[in-house]
C-alpha positions as CSV (number, residue, x, y, z in Angstrom):
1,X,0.0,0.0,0.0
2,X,3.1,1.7,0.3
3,X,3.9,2.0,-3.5
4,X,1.2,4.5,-4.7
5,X,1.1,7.2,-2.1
6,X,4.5,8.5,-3.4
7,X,3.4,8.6,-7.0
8,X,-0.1,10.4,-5.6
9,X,2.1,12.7,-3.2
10,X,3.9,14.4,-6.8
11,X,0.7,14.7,-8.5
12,X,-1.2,16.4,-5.5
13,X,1.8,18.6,-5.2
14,X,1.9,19.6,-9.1
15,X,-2.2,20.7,-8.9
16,X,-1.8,22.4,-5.9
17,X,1.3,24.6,-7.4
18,X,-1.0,25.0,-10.9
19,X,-4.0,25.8,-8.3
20,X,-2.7,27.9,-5.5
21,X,-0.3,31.1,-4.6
22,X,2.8,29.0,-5.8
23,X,1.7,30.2,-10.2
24,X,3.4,32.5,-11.8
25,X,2.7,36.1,-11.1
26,X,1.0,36.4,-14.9
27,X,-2.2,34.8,-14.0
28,X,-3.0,38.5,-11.8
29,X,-5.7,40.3,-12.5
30,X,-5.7,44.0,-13.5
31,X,-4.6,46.7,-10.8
32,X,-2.5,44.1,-8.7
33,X,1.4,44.5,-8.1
34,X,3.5,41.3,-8.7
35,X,6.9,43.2,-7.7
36,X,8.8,46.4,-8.8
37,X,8.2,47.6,-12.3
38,X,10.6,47.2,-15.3
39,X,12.1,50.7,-14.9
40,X,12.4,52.8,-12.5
41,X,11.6,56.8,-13.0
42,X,14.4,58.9,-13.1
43,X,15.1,60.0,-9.8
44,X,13.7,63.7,-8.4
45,X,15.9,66.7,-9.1
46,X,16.9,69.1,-6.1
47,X,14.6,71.9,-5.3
48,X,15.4,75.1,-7.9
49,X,13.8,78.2,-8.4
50,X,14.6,80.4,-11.8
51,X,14.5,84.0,-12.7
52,X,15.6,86.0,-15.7
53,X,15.8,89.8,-16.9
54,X,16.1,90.7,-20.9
55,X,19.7,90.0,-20.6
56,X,20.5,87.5,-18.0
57,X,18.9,84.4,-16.1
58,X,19.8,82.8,-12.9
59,X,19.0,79.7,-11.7
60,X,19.0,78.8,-7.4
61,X,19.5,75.3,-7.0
62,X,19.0,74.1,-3.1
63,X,21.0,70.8,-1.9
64,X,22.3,69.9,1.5
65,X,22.2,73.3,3.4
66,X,23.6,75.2,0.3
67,X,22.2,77.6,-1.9
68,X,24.0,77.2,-5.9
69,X,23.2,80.0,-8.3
70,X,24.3,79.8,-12.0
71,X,24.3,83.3,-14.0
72,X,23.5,83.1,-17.8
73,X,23.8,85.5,-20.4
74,X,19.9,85.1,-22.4
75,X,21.0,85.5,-25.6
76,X,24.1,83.1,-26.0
77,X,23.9,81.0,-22.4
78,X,27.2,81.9,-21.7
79,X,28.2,82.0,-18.1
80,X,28.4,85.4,-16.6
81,X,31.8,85.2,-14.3
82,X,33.4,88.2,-11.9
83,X,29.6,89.8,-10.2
84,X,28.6,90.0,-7.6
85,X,25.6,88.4,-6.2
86,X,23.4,89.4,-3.0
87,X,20.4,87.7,-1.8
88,X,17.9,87.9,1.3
89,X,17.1,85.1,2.3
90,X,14.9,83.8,5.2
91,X,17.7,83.8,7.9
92,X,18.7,87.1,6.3
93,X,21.0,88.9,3.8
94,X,24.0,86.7,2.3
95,X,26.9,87.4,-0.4
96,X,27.4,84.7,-2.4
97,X,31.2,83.3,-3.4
98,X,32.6,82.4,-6.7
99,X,33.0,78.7,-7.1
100,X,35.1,77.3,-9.5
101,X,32.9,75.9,-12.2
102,X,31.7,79.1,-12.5
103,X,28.5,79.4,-10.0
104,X,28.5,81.0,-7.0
105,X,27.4,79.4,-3.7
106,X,26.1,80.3,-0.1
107,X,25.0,78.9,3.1
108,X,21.3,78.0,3.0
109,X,20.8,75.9,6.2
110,X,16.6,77.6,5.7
111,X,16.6,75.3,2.6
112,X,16.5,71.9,4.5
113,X,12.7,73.1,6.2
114,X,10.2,72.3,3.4
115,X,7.7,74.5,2.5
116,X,7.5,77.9,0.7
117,X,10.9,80.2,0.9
118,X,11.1,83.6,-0.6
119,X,14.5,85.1,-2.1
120,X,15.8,88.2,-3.2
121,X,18.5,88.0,-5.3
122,X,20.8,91.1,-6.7
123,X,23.2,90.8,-9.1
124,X,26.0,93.4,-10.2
125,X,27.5,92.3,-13.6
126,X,28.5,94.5,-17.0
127,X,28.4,97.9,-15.1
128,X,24.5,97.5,-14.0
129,X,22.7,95.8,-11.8
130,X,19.5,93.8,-12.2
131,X,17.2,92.0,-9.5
132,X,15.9,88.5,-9.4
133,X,12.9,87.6,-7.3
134,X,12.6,83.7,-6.8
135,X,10.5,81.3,-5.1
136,X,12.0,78.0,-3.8
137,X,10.0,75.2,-3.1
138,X,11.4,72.3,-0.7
139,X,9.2,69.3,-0.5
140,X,8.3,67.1,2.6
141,X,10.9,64.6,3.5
142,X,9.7,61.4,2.2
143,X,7.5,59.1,4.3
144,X,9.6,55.4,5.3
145,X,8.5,52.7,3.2
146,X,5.6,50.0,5.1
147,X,7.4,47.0,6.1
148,X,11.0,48.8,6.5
149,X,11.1,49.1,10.3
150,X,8.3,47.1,11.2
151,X,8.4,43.9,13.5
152,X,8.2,40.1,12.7
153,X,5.1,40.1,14.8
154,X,3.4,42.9,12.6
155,X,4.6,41.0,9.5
156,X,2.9,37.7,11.1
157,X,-0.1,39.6,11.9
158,X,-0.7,41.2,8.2
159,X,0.0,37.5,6.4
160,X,-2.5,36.2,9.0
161,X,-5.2,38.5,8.2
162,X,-4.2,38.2,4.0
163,X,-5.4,34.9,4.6
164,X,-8.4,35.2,6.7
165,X,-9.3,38.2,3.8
166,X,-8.8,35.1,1.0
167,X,-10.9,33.0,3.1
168,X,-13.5,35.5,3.3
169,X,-13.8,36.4,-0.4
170,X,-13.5,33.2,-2.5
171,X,-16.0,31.7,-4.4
172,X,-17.1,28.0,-5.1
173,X,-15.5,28.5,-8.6
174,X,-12.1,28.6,-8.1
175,X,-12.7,26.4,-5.2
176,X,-13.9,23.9,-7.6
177,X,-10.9,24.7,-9.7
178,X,-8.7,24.0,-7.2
179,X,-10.2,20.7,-6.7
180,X,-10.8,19.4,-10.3
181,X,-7.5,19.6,-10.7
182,X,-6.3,18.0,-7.7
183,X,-8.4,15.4,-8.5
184,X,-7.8,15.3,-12.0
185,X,-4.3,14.3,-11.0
186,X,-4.5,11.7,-8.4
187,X,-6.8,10.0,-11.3
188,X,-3.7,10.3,-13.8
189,X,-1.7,8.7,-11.3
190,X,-4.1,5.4,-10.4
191,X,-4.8,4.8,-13.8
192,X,-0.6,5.2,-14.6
193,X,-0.2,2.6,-11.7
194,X,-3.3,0.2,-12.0
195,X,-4.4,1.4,-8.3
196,X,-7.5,2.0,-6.6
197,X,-6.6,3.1,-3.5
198,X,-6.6,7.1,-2.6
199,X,-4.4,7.6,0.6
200,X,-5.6,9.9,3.4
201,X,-2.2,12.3,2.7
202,X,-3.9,13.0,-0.8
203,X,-7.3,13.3,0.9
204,X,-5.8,16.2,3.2
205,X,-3.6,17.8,0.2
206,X,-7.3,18.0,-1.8
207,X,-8.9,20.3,1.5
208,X,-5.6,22.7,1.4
209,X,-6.1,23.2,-2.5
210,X,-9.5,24.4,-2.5
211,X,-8.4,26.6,0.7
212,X,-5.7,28.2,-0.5
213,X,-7.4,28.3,-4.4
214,X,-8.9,31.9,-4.2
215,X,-5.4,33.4,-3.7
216,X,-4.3,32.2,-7.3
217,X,-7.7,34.2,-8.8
218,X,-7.4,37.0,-6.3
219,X,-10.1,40.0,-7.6
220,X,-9.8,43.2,-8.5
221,X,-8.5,45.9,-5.8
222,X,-6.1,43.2,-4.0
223,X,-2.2,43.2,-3.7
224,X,-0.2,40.3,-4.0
225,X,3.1,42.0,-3.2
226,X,2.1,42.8,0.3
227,X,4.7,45.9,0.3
228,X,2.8,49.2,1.0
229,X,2.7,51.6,-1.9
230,X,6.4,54.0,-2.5
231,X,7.0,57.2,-2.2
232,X,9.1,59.4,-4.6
233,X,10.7,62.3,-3.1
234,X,13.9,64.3,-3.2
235,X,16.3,63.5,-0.2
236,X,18.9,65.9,-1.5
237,X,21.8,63.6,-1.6
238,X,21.2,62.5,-5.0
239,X,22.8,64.4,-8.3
240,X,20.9,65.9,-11.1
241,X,20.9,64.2,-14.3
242,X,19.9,65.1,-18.0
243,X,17.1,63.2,-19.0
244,X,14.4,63.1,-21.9
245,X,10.7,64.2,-21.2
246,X,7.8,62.4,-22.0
247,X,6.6,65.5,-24.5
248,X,10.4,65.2,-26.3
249,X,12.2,68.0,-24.6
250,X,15.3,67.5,-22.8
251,X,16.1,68.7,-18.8
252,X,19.5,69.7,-18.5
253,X,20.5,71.0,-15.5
254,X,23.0,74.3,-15.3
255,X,25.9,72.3,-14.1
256,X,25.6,69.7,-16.9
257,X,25.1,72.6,-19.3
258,X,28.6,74.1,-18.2
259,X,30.0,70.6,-18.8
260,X,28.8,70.2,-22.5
261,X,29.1,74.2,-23.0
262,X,26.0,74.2,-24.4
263,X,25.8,77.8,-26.4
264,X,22.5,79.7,-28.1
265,X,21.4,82.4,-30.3
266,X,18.6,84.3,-31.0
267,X,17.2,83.6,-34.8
268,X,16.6,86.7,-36.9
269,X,15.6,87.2,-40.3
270,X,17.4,88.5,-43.0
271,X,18.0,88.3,-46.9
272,X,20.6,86.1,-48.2
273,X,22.1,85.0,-51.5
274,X,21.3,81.6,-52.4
275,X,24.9,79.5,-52.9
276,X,26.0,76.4,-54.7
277,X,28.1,73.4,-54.1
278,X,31.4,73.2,-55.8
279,X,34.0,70.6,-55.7
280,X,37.8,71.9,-55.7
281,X,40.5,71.2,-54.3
282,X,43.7,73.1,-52.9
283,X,46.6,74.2,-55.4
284,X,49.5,76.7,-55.2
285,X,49.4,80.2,-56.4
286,X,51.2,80.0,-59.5
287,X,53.3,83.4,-59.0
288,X,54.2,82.7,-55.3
289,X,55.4,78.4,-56.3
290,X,57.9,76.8,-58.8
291,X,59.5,73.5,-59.7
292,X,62.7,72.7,-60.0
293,X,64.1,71.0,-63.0
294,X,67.1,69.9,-64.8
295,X,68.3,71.4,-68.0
296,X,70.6,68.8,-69.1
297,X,70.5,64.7,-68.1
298,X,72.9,63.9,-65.6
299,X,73.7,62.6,-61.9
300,X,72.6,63.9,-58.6
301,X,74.9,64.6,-56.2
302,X,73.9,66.5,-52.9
303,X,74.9,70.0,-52.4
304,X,77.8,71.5,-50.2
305,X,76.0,70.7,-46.8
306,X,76.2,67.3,-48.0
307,X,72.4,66.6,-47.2
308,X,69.4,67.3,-49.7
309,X,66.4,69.3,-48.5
310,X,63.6,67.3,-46.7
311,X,59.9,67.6,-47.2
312,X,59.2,71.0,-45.5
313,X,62.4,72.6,-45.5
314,X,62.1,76.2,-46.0
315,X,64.6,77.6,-48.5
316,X,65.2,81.1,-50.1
317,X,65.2,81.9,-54.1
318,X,68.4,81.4,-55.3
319,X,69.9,78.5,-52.5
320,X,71.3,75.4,-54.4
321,X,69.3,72.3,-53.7
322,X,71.5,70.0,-55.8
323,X,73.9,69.3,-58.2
324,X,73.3,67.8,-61.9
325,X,76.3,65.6,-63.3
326,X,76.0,65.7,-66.8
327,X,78.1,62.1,-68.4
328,X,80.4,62.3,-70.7
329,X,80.3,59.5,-73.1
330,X,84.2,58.1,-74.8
331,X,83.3,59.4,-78.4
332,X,82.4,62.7,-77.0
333,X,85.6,62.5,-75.2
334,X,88.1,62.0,-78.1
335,X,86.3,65.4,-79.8
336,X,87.3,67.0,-76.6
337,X,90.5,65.5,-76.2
338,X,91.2,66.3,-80.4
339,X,89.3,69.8,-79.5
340,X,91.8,71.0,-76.9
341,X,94.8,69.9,-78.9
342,X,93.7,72.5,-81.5
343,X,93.1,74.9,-79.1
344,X,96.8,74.2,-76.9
345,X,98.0,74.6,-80.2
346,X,96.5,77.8,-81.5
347,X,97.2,79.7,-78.0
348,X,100.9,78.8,-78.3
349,X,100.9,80.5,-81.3
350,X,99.5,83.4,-80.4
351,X,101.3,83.6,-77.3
352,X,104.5,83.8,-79.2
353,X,103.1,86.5,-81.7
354,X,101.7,88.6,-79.3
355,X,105.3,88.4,-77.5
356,X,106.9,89.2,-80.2
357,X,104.7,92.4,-81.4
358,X,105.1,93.7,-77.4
359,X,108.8,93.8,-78.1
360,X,108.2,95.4,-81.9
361,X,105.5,97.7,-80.4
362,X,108.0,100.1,-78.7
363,X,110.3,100.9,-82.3
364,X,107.2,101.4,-84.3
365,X,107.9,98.2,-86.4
366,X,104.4,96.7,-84.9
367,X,101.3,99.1,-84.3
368,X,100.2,99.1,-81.1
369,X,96.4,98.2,-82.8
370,X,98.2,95.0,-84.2
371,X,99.4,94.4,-80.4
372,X,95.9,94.8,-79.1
373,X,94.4,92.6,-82.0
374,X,96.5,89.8,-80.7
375,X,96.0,90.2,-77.3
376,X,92.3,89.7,-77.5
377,X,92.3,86.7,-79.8
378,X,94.9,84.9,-77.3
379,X,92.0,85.6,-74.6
380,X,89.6,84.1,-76.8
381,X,91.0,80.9,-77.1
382,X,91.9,80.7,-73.4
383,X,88.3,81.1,-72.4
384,X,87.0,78.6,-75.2
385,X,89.9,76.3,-73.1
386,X,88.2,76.8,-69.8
387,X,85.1,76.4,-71.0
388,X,85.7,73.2,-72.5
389,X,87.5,72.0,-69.6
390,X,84.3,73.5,-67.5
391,X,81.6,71.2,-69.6
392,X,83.6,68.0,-67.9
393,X,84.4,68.9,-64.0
394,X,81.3,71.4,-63.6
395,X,77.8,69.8,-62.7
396,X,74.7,72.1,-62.7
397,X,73.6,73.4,-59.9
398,X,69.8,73.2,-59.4
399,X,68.1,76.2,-57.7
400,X,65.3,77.2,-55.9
401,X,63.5,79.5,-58.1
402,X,61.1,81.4,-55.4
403,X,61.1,81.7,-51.6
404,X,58.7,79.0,-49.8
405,X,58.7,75.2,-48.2
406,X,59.7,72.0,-50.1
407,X,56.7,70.3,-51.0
408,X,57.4,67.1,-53.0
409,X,61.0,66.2,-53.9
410,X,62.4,62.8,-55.7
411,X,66.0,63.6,-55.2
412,X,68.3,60.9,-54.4
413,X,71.7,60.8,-54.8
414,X,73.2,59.2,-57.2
415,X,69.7,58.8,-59.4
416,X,70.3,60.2,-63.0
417,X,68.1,62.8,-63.5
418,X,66.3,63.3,-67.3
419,X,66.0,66.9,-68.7
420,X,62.8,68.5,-67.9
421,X,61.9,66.2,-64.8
422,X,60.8,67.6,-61.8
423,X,63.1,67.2,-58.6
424,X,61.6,69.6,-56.3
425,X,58.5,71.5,-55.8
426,X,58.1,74.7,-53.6
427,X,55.3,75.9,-52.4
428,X,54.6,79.0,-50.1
429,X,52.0,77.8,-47.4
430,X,51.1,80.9,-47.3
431,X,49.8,82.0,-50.6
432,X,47.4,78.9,-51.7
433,X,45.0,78.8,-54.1
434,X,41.2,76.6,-55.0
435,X,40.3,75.2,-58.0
436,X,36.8,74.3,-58.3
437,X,34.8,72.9,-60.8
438,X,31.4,74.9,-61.9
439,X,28.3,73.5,-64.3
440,X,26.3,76.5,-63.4
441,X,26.7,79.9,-63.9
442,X,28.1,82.1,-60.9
443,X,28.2,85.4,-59.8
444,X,32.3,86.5,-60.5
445,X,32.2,88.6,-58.3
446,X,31.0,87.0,-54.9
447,X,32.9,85.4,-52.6
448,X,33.2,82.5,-51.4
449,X,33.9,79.8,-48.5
450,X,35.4,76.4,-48.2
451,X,34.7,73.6,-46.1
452,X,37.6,70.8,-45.3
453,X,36.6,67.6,-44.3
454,X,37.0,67.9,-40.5
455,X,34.4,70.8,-40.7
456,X,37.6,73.8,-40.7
457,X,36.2,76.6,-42.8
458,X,38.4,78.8,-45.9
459,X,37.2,82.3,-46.4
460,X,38.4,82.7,-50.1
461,X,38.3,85.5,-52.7
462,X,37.3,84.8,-56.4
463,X,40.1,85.1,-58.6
464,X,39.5,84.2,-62.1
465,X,37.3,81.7,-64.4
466,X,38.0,79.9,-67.6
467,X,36.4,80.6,-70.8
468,X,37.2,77.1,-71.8
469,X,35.2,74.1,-70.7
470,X,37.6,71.3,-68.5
471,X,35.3,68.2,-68.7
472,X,32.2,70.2,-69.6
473,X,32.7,72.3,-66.4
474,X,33.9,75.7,-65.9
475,X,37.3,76.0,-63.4
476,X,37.2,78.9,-60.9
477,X,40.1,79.9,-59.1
478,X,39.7,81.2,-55.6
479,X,42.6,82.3,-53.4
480,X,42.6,81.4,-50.0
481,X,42.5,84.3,-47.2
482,X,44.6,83.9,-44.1
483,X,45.3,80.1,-45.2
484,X,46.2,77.9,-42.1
485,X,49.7,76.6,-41.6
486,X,48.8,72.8,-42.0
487,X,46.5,73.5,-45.3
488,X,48.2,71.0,-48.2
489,X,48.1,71.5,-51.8
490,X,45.7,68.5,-53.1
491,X,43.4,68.4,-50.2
492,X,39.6,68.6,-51.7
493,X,37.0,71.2,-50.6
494,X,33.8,72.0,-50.7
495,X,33.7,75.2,-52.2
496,X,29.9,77.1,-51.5
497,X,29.9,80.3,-54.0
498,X,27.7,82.9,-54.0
499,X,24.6,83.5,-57.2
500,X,22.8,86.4,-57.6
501,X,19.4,84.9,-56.6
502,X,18.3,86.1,-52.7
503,X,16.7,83.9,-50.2
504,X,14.9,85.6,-47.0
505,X,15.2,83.3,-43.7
506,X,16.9,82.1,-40.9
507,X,20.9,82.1,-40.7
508,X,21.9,79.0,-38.2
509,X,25.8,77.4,-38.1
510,X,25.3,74.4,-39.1
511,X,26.2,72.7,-36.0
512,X,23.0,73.5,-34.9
513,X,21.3,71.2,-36.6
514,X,21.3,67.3,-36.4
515,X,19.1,64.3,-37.6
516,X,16.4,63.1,-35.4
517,X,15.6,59.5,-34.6
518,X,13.3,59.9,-38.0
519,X,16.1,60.9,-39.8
520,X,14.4,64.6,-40.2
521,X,16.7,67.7,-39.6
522,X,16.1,69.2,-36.1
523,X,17.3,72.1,-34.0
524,X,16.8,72.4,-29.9
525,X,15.2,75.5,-28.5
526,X,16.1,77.0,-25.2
527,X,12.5,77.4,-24.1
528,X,13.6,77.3,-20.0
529,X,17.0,77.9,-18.3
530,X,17.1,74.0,-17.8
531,X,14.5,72.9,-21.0
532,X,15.3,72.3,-24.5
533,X,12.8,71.1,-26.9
534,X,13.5,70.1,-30.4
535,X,12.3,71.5,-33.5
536,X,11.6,70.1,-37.1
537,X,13.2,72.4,-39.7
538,X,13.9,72.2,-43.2
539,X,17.4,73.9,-44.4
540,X,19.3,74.8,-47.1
541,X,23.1,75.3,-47.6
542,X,24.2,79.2,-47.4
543,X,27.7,79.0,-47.0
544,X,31.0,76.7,-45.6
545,X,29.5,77.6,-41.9
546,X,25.7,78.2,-42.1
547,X,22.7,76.9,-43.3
548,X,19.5,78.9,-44.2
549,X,16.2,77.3,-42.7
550,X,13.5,77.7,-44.6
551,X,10.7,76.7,-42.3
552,X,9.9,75.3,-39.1
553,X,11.1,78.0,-37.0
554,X,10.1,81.3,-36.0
555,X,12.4,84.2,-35.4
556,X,13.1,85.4,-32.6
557,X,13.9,81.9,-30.6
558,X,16.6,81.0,-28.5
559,X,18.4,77.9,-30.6
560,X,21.2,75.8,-29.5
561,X,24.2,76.4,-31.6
562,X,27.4,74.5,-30.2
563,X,26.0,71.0,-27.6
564,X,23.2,70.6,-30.1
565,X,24.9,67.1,-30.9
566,X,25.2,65.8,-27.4
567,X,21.9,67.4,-26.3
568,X,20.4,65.1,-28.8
569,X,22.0,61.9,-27.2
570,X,20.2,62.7,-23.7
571,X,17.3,59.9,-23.5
């Protein structure tokens, strides 16, 4: 009789977990609590008050006995550093010290009693002086969570009555849930085994199911976590963080806005040439460059430093960057050879005749003309000697033609070198030029800007255009205005140039605007010294730095020019 109750102990046991308080927490009904929720809401921000004049806003932020201000310019949210803030406060009047990020901070042991707390602040800044009226509201302390502090006996005591409440509200359908399936798997088990006997343990295991059934099919209005409801409040040792609203805009408090040195400006409207996209590319000024080249073929051999100039080397017009070798090949060399016989031969003869008509010249037998005629050839001949002699020891010297930096060289010594080859190029960093190609008409004589790949921008000034088509596009020539030391010819650019058509709108850098999770171009308005709430805009390109928007924004709004980027990370 022994063999079946174990088999019936496991199936009583599996109904009453499927039947009683042991199932999952999914089976609740609505409005019960199972256990904390998924995520947690952000936690509360320390009591603040704000005020703001025309030009400036402050901001009062209360934590632990201290009173933090932050001073804002309006217009560009630029910290306002060196005034000097007063304020009367409950427990009286207080100056307020500089801190180092910027704020300024004072005692405030009045901020730790909640309630309603009235401040007068004055601020000195720019030669003026403006007043801020604020209102700072400290909440209660929050109340202790039920069940925290509370005794073993109270815990007892609440369980207790739980289950005397169960008892109370069930109804005979879940009670005969309970027991259907109890039943349902002792049966299983007797027919598995071939048994008809039901022991008493199973017997007693069917009375607790259809007991403790109601608490699996509790109604509406009861609590399975038995945990007393929580309470949100600020305790004012927590830290502020940036987080995303329900609505879209973003809360970012002052200190986190003097970490991302978040900047604005107010939107105006104004009337602006429309401009086009060029591409071009960085090349030198043609009167303010040169190459360096050899005349004749020959060897390279370093100059008398004994050390050719390196990329970026700055040299002078005129300094000798190398030496050209020319060869000499063993036919040229007998002419030579046969060549300077003739001429050893003819000076010797004139040597002797010109002595010989300086000793004639004295007794009138020679004219003196005759002397002089004689003299001169003889130094003929000599200088067609050294110049023969000349064209076999004497290498070229290559030199710079123009005052600037080495840009490319190929020099190496030893390398033969073919006439009209380049060996150096010089550049001056300072006098660079843009080459863009056009397939529309433009304006000649608007300006331009350029825009390098890491964002830099070029002011440039047009230069010239060709009449003749280069790949059925028209090159302009820019030079470049106050070009930066580490610009290189051959870098491409993004040239925007000016047309005569005119476009009214917006002017916004373009830093101020970034794609939203729809991929649609937004901007972030400062509508509150700690809100920002983005703004759909369509835009066009006006120039290297700006963009013109079109719509979506009105002017006169406060619009987030340098942060916009990691403002739109915040979630």
């Amino acid at each position: 009789m022994i063999a079946p109750i174990a088999p019936a102990l496991r199936a009583a046991a599996l109904a009453l977990c499927l039947c009683t308080g042991l199932a999952p927490p999914a089976v609740a009904h609505d409005g019960h609590d199972h256990g904390d929720a998924a995520g947690a809401p952000p936690a509360a921000a320390a009591p603040r008050a704000a005020s703001s004049t025309d030009a400036l806003e402050l901001v009062a932020i209360a934590r632990n006995g201290r009173l933090t201000v932050y001073l804002d310019r309006v217009a560009t949210n630029e910290p306002v550093t060196g005034a000097v803030v007063r304020a009367e406060t409950p427990d009286g009047p207080a100056e307020a010290a500089p801190l180092p990020d910027g704020g300024y901070g004072l005692d405030a042991h009045w901020s730790e009693r909640p309630g309603e707390h009235e401040v007068l602040f004055t601020v000195a800044a720019d030669g003026g002086a403006d007043v801020f009226p604020v209102t700072l509201v400290v909440p209660e302390a929050p109340a202790e969570p039920a069940g925290s502090g509370a005794s073993a006996w109270a815990v007892g005591l609440a369980a207790a009555h739980d289950f005397e409440r169960h008892l109370r509200d069930a109804d005979p359908l879940p009670l005969a849930v309970g027991g259907g399936g109890f039943l349902l798997g002792i049966a299983a088990t007797l027919l598995a085994r071939r048994r008809r006997l039901v022991p008493a343990a199973a017997l007693v295991a069917l009375v607790l199911a259809m007991l403790l059934a109601p608490r699996a099919f509790a109604g509406e209005g009861h609590d399975h976590g038995g945990t007393a409801p929580k309470t949100m409040a600020f305790t004012g040792a927590g830290q502020d963080l940036a987080r995303r609203r329900p609505d879209g805009s973003v809360f970012v408090p002052k200190p986190t806005q003097r970490v991302l040195a978040v900047r604005t400006v107010v939107t105006a409207d104004g009337t602006l040439h429309r401009t086009v996209e060029l591409p071009g590319r960085i090349v030198p000024d043609p009167s303010a460059s040169g190459v360096v080249q050899s005349s004749v073929g020959g060897r390279l051999s370093t100059p008398e430093s004994g050390i050719f100039p390196r990329l970026g080397t700055r040299v002078r017009k005129g300094e000798i960057l190398a030496y050209v070798t020319p060869p000499v090949q063993a036919v040229d060399m007998s002419d030579m050879r046969q060549r300077q016989g003739e001429l050893d031969q003819q000076i010797a003869i004139l040597e002797r005749r010109v002595e010989r008509f300086r000793k004639l010249a004295p007794g009138g037998s020679v004219s003196q003309v005759q002397l002089e005629d004689a003299q001169a050839e003889l130094k003929g001949l000599l200088d067609r000697r050294a110049a023969l002699d000349s064209i076999r020891q004497q290498p070229e010297a290559l030199k710079a033609p123009v005052d600037g930096v080495i840009a490319e060289a190929s020099a190496v010594a030893g390398q033969m070198a073919s006439p009209g080859v380049q060996v150096f190029q010089i550049v001056d960093p300072a006098r660079l030029w843009v080459e863009a190609l056009s397939f529309d008409a433009v304006a000649g004589g608007q300006d331009a800007t350029a825009r390098l790949a890491d964002g830099r921008v070029l002011r440039l000034a047009f230069m010239g255009a060709g009449l003749a088509d280069r790949s059925q596009a028209v090159p302009m020539h820019f030079a470049v205005q106050d070009a930066p030391p580490e610009l290189r010819t051959g870098q491409f650019v993004t040239v925007l140039a000016g047309t005569d058509v005119q476009r009214t709108g917006l002017a916004l850098p373009r830093t101020s605007v970034v794609r939203g999770g729809n991929g649609q171009s937004i901007v972030y308005e400062h509508t509150a010294p700690e809100t920002f709430a983005p703004r759909e805009v369509r835009v066009e390109p006006l120039d290297a730095a700006r963009v013109l928007v079109v719509s979506g924004l009105a002017p006169g709004r406060r619009v987030v020019t340098q942060g916009a980027e990691l403002l739109n990370q915040v979630r």
